[in-house]
C-alpha positions in Angstrom: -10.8 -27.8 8.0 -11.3 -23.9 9.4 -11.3 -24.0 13.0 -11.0 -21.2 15.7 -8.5 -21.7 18.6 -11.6 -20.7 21.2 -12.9 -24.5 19.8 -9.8 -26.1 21.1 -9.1 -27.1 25.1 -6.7 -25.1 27.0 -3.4 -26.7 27.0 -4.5 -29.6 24.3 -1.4 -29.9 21.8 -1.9 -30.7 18.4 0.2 -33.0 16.5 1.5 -32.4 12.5 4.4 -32.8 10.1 4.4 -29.4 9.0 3.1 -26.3 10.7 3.0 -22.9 9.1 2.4 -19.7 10.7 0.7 -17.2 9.0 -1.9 -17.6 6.3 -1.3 -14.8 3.8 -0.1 -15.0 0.8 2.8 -17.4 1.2 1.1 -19.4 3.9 -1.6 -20.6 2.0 0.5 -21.1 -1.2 2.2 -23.4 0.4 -0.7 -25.0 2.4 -2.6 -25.7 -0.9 1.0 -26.8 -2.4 0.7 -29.7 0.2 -3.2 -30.4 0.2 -3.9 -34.6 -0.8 0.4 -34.9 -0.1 -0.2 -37.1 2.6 1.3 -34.7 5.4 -0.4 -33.4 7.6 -0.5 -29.6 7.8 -1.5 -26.9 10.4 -1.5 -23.4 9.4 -1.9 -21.0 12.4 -3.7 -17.4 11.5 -3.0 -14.4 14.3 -6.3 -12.9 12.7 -9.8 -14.1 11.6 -11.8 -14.1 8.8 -12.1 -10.2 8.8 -9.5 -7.6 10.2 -10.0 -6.9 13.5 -8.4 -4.1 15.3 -7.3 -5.4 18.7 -5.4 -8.5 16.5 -4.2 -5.8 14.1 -2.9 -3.9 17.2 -0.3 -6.8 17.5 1.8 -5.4 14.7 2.8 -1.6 16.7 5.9 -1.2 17.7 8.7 1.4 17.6 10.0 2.9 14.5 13.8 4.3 14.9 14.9 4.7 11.2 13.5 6.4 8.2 9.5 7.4 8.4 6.9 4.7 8.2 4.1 2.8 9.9 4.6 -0.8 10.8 1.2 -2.4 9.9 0.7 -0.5 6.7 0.2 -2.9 4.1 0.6 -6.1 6.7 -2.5 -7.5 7.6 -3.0 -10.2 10.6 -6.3 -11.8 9.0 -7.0 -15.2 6.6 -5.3 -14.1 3.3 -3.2 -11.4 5.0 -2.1 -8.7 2.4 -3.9 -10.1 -0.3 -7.0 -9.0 1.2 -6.0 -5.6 0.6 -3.4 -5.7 -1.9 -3.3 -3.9 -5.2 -2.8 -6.4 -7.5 0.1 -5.2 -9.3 2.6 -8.2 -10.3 6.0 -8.4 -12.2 9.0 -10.8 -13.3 11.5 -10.4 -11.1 14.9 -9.6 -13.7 17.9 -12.0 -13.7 20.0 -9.0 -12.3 18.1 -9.2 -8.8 19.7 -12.2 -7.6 23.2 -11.4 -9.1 26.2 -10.7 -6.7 27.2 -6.8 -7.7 30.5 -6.1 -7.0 29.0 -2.2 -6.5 26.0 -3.6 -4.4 27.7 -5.1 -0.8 25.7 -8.2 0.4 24.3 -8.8 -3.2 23.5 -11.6 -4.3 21.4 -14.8 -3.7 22.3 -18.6 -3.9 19.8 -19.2 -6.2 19.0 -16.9 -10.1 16.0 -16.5 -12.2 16.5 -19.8 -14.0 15.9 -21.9 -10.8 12.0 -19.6 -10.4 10.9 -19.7 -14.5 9.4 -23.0 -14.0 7.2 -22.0 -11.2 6.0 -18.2 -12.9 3.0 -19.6 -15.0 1.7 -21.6 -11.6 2.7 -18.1 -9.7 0.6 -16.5 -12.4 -2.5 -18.3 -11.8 -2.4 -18.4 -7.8 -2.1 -14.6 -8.4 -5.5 -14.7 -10.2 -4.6 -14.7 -14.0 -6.6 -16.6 -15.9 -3.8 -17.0 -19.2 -0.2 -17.1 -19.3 1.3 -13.7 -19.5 2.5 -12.8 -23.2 5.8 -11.9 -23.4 7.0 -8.6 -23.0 7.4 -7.7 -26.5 3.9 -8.5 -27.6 2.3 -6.2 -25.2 2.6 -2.8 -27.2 1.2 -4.3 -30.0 -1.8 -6.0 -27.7 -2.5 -2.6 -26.5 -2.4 -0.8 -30.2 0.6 1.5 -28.7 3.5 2.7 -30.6 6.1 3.5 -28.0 9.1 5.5 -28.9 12.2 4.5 -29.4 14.5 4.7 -26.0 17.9 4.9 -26.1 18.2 0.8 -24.3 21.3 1.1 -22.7 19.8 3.5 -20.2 15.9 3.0 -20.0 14.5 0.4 -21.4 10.0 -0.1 -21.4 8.9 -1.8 -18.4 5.3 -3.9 -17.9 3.4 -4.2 -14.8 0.3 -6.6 -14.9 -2.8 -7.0 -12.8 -5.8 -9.9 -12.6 -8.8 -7.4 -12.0 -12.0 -9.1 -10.8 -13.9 -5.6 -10.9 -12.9 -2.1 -10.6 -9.8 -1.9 -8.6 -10.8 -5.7 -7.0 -8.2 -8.3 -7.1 -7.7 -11.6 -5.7 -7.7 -12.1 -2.1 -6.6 -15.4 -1.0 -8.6 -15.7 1.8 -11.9 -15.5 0.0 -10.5 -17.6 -2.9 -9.3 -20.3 -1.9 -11.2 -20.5 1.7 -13.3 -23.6 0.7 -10.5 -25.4 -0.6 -8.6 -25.1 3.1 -11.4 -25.7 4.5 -12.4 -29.1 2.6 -8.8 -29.8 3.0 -8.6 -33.9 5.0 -4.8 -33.3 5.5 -5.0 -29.8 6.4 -6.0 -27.3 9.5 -6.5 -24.5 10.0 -6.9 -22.4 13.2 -7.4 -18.9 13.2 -6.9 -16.7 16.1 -3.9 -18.7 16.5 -0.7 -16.4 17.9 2.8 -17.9 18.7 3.8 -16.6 21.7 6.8 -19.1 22.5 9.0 -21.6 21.0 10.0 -25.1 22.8 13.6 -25.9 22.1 14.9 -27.9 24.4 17.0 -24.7 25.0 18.5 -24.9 21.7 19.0 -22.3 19.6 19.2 -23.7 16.1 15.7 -26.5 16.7 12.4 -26.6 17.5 10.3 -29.1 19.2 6.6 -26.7 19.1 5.2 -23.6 19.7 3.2 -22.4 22.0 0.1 -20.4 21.1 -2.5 -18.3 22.4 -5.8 -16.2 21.7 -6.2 -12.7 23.2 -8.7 -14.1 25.0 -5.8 -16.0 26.7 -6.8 -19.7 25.1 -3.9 -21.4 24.9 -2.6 -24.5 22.6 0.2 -26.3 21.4 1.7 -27.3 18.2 4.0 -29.9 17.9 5.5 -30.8 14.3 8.9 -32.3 12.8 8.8 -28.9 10.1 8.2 -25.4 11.1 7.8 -22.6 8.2 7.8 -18.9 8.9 5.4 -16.9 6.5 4.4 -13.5 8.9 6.5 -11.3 6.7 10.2 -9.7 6.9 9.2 -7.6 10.3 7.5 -10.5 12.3 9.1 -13.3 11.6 12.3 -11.5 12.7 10.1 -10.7 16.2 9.3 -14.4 16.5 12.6 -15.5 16.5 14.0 -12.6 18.4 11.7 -13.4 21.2 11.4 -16.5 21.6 12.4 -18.3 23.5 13.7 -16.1 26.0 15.6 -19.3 26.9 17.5 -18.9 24.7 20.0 -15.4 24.8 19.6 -13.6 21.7 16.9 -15.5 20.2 16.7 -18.6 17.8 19.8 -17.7 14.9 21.6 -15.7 17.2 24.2 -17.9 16.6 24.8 -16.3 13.0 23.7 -12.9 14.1 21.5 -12.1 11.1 18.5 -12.4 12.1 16.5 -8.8 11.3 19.5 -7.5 9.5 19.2 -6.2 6.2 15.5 -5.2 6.2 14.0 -3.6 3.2 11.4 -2.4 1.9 10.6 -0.5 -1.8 10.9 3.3 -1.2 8.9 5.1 -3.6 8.9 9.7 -4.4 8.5 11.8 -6.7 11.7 12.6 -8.8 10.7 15.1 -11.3 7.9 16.9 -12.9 7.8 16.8 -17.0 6.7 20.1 -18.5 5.5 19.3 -21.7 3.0 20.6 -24.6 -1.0 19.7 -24.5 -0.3 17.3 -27.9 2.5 15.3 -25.4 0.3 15.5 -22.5 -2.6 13.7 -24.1 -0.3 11.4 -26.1 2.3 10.4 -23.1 -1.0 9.2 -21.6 -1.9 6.5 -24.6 1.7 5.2 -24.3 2.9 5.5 -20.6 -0.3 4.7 -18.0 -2.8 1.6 -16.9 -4.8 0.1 -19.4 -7.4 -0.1 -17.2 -9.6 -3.3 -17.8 -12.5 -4.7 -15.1 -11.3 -8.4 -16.5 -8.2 -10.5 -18.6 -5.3 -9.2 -17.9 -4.5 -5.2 -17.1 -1.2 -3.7 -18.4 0.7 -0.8 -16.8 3.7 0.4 -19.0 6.7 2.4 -17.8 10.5 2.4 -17.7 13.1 0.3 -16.2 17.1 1.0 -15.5 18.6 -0.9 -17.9 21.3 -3.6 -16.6 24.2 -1.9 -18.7 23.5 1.5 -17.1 23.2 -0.1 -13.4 26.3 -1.5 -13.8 28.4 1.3 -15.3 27.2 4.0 -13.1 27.1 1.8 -9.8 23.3 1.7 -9.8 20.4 -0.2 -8.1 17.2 -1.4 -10.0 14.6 1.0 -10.2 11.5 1.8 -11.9 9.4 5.1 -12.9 5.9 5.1 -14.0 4.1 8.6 -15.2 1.5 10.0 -13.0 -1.1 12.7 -14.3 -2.3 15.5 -11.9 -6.0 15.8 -13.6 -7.2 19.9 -14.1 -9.8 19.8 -12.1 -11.5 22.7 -13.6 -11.2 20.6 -17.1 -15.3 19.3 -17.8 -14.3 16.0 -17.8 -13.7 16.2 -13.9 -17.0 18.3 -13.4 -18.8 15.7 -14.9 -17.3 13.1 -12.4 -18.0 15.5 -9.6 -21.3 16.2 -10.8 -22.7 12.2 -11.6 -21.4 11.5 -7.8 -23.1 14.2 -6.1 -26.2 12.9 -8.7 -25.9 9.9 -7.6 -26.3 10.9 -3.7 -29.3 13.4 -4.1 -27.1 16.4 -3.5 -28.6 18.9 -5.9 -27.2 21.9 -4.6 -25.6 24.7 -6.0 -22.4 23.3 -6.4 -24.1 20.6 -8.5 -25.3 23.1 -10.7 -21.5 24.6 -11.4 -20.1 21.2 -11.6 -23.1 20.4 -14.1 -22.3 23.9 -16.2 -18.5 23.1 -16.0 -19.2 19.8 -17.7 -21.4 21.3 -20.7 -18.4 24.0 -20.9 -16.0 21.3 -21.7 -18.0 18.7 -23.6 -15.8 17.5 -25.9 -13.6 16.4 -23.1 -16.7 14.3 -21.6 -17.8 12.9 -25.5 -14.2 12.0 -25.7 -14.5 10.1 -22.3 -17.5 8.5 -22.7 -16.3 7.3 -25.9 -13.3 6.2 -24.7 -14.1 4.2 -21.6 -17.8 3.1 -22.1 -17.3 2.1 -26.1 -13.3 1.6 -26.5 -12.4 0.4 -23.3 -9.6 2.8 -22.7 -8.9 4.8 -20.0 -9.6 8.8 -20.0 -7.8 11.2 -21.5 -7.0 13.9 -18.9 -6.6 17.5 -19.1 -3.4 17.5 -16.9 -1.9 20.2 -14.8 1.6 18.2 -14.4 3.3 15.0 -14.9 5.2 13.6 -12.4 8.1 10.8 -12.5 6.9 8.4 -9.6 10.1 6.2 -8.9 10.1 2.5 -7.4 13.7 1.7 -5.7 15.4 -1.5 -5.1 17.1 -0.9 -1.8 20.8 -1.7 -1.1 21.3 -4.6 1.8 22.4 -3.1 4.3 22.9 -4.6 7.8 22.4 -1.9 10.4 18.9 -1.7 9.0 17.1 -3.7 11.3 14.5 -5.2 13.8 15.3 -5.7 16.6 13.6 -5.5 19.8 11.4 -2.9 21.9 11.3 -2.8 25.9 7.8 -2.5 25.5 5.1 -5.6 25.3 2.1 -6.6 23.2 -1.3 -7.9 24.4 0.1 -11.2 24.9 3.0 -10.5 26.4 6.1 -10.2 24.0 7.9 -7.8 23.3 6.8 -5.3 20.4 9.3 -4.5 17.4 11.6 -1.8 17.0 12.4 -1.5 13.3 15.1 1.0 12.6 14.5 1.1 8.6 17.0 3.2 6.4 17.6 4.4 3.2 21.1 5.2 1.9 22.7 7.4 -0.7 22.9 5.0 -3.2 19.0 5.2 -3.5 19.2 8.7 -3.5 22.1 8.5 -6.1 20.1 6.3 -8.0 17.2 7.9 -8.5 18.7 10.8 -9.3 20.6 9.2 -12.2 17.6 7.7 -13.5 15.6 10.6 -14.2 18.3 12.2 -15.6 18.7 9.6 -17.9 14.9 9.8 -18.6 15.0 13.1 -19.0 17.2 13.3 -21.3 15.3 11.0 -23.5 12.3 12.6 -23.4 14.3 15.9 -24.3 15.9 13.7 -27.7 12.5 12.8 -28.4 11.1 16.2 -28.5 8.3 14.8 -25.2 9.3 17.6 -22.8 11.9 19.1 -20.2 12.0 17.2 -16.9 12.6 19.6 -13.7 13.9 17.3 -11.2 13.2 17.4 -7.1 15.2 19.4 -5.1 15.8 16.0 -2.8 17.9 14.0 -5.8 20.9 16.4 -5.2 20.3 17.6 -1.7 23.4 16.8 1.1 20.6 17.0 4.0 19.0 13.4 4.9 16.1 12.2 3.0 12.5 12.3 4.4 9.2 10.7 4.5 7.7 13.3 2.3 10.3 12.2 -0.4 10.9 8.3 0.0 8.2 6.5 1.2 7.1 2.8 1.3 5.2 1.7 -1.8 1.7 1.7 -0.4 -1.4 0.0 -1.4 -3.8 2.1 -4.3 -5.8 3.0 -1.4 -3.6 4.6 0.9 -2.2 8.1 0.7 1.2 8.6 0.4 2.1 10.0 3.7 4.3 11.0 6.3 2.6 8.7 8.8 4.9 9.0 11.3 4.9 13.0 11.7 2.8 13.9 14.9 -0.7 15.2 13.6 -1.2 18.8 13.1 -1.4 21.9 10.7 0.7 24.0 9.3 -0.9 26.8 8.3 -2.9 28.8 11.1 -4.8 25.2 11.8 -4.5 23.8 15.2 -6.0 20.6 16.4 -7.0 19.8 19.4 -5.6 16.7 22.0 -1.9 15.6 21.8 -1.3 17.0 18.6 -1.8 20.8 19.6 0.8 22.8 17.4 2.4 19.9 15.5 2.7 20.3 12.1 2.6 18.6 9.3 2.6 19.0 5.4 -0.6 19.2 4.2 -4.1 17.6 4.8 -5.8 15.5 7.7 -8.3 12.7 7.4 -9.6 11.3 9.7 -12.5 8.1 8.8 -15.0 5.7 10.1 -13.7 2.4 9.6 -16.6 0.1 9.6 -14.4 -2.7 11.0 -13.2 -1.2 13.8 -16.5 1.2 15.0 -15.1 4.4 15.5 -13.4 7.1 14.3 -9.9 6.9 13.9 -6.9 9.3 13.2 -6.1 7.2 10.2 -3.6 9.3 7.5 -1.0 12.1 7.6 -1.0 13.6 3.8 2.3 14.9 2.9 1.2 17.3 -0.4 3.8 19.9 -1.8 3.0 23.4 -1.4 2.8 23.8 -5.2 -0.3 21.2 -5.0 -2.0 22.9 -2.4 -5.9 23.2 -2.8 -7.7 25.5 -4.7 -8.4 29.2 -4.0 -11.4 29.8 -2.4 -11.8 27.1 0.5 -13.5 28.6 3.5 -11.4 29.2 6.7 -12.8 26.8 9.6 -11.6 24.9 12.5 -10.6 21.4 12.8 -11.0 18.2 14.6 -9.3 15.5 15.2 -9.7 12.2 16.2 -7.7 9.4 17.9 -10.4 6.4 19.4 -12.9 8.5 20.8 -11.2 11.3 21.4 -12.7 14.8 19.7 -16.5 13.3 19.1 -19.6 15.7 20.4 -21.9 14.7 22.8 -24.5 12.0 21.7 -27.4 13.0 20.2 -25.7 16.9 19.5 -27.5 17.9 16.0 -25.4 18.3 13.2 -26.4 19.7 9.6 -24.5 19.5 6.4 -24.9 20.7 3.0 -22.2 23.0 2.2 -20.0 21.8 -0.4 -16.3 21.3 -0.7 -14.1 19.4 -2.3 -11.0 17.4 -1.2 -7.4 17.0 -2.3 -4.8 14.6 -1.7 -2.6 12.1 -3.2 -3.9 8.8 -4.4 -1.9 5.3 -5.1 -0.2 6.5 -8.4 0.9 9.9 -6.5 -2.1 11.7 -8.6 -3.8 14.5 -6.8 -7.6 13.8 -6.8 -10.6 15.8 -5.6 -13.3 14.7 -4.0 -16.4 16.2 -3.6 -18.5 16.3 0.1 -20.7 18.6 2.3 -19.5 20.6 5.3 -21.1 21.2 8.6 -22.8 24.6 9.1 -20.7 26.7 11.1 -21.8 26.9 15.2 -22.5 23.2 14.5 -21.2 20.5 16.4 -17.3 19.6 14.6 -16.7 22.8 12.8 -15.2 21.8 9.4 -16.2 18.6 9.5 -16.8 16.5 5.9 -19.2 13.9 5.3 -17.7 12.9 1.6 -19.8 11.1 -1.0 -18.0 7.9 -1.5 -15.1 5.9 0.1 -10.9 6.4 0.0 -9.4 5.6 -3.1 -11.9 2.3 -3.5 -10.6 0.8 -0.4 -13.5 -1.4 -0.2 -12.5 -1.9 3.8 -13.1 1.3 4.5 -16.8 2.8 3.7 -18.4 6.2 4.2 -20.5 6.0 7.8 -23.5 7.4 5.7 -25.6 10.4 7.3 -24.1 10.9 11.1 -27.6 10.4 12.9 -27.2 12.8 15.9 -23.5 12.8 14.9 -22.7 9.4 16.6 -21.1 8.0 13.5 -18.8 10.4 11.8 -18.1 8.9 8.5 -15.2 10.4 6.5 -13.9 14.3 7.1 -11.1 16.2 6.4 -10.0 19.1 8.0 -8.1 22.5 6.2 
């Protein structure tokens, strides 16, 4: 059963073997694991069955350590961060779990062996409908020669992905929602937080938990098993906090809990410069195979084992990203079927229209390609990055512990002091050396690595970040909004600067505008000559919106450029406010973020009540 904890009496405790807080991904794995066992199960859910921003609220706290924003990619709603996720999967490799004598803290009690029999099961939670191939088949599955690397320092790696549409994967909470719910041995109660733990004042066993609604309902849950599935960030809160009984928190004993908190940084390490006949044929060997069913494929390179272990090296992984010319007529004809597809027949329409019948072998070749062969389109690309995932080394001192400040319901918010140390840096910097000095011996192009790989000064936000969803931009999100530039906001963020771009959006879930993303884009991917001066606004809640019913007009046309999931630069195209008009520089755009299907367009701002998506330059 589905229940809410507002259908529950205050103070009623219910009764279970097992309880398990948070329904996410793990959560409900396990849940399902046990459904017809016998055992009762509760499974408690901080969120509902749709985000919700007060409960989402829950997860701000105080970031110490290296840049990044503490609910990105967490999600306190049924299916948690599979409701948002990206769908990109991958076999874990037998060195992960291998003590490293050039790693400290490496190492795990358990290997690969002990997880094989469990992947195809994995696979099929995940949303794939057949066993994965192995490894070596793919290439050939995909009709892709792929050159020969030199294996003792990059070898061809394989991501895979279960789309259900275009850029739509599994979200647990939709999928497997009936099966919960139809569940005898099994409940589960959403809006359901744990605010306490009842030990006995012990700090090594429970006896319950105490749990509570924001609208201050409040249960119990008393079982003989406890599991902890909120993530690395809260269930280290939980256990810090409660009970305050207890001095230091359950585990203090051990003094590990919220040590060695990681996370996968992900930058830029290099740009390839390369021919036209590379460009185009990099792309047919080293991209996604994009598919709207089966299994997707995304194919790029791995640190081989020998090389991690004679240079004193973490895992890692680089995929190629392709920064699209957007002047090409294959990205006219894009611009120009969107603004056709939203009645804007302007005059921009008409270039974009004139650009596309200037390039039309690059839009037959398209069509071709995607709406016959199934293949992705061949770009006319301005660069080609080296986009690096990182294993992180364990280290200790980075941490959560505990902020002085406290939530809605009373405990104290996290403090996550999150670093990154040389040996990432070192790392990455090895790797794309090593990879480009393949690409050299194959004749593919000259790599010109980031000035951050060999740099003594500490690294940034702008050049390690989290690995975020597709959606999101790759940003400095902690950076205090602003412009650089001769652009200054208004509100709190007067004269703060940041790298490059400002978007604020309407997020339908939440009602109103919201100062949502900070985009950190080099100066050498700046936007195009030619965008008009104007002012900008800014939003944070309510803050910066005109008075109701204040007339705003829109038909000028722009175009917008930022960083999507793969770190591409993509344009979008939208209409501007007239100038003397109510939000100078405002954007309405045509279509929604990066596909985020969470977070849609307001549509036409009636009397400017309802914003919709803008950016600012």
């Amino acid at each position: 059963m589905i229940d809410d904890i507002s259908q529950y009496e205050e103070g009623v405790t219910i009764e279970a073997d097992l309880c398990i807080v948070g329904a996410g991904a793990a959560g409900i794995t396990i849940a399902r694991e046990l459904i017809g066992s016998g055992l009762q199960v509760c499974l408690l859910e901080s969120g509902g069955p749709t985000l919700e921003p007060d409960t989402q609220a829950l997860y701000n706290g105080d970031v110490v350590g290296h840049p990044m924003l503490i609910s990105e990619g967490r999600y306190r709603v049924l299916g948690g961060s599979t409701t948002e996720w990206t769908g990109r999967c991958a076999e874990l490799d037998d060195i992960d779990f291998a003590a490293r004598d050039w790693v400290p803290h490496s190492g795990w009690p358990i290997g690969l062996d002990d997880l094989s029999a469990y992947y195809r099961r994995a696979e099929a939670v995940c949303g794939f409908q057949e066993a994965w191939k192995p490894n070596a088949e793919v290439p050939d599955i995909l009709g892709v020669n792929l050159p020969a690397l030199d294996p003792s320092r990059v070898t061809p790696f394989i991501w895979r992905y279960a789309p259900l549409g275009n850029r739509v994967y599994i979200d647990w909470g939709k999928a497997y929602r009936e099966e919960l719910r139809a569940a005898a041995n099994l409940r589960v109660i959403l809006h359901a937080n744990v605010v306490g733990f009842e030990t006995g004042g012990k700090n090594d066993h429970v006896d319950a938990l105490k749990v509570r609604s924001l609208t201050r309902r409040s249960i119990s849950v008393k079982a003989r098993a406890f599991a902890l599935c909120c993530g690395g960030i809260e269930n280290a809160r939980l256990l810090l906090a409660s009970p305050e009984s207890v001095p230091g928190g359950l585990g203090s004993n051990i003094d590990q809990v919220g040590r060695y908190f990681m996370q996968h940084p992900r930058g830029n390490v290099a740009r390839l410069q390369t021919g036209r006949h590379n460009r185009a044929a990099l792309q047919d060997m080293f991209n996604i195979f994009a598919k709207r069913s089966g299994t997707q494929y995304e194919l790029g390179f791995a640190l081989s084992k020998q090389a991690q272990s004679e240079h004193g090296l973490l895992n890692a992984s680089i995929i190629l990203t392709y920064d699209a010319d957007q002047n090409s007529g294959w990205e006219a004809s894009k611009r120009a079927a969107r603004q056709l597809r939203g009645g804007q027949f302007s005059a921009d329409f008409m270039r974009n229209l004139g650009q596309a019948f200037g390039g039309i072998d690059s839009v037959a070749t398209n069509v071709l390609r995607r709406g016959i062969q199934g293949k992705h389109a061949l770009l006319e690309t301005e660069s080609i990055n080296l986009l690096i995932d990182l294993e992180q080394a364990p280290d200790p001192d980075s941490r959560i512990t505990l902020a002085e400040e406290r939530d809605a319901l009373g405990n104290r918010k996290p403090k996550v002091d999150w670093r990154i140390s040389e040996q990432e840096r070192r790392t990455a910097e090895r790797f794309s050396s090593f990879l480009g000095a393949e690409f050299k011996r194959l004749g593919l192009g000259e790599c010109q690595p980031e000035a951050w790989l060999t740099d003594t000064a500490p690294i940034t936000g702008d050049q390690l970040d989290r690995n975020l969803p597709p959606h999101r931009n790759h940003a400095d999100v902690q950076q205090p909004a602003g412009r650089r530039g001769g652009c200054q906001l208004p509100g709190p963020w007067d004269g703060q600067p940041i790298r490059h771009g400002l978007f604020g959006l309407h997020d339908r879930r939440a009602g109103e505008p919201d100062l949502l993303h900070r985009g950190a884009v080099p100066a050498s991917r700046r936007p195009p000559e030619g965008w008009p001066a104007v002012s900008c606004s800014a939003w944070s809640g309510q803050q910066g919106l005109p008075a109701t019913g204040a007339a705003c007009r829109f038909g000028a046309p722009v175009v917008r450029q930022s960083v999507n999931r793969f770190g591409r630069l993509e344009h979008e195209g939208g209409e501007r406010a007239h100038p003397g008009q109510p939000w100078p520089g405002c954007v309405r755009w045509s279509r929604g973020i990066f596909g985020n299907p969470g977070l849609q367009p307001a549509g036409t701002p009636d009397g400017c009540q309802s914003p919709g998506i803008f950016a600012c330059r």
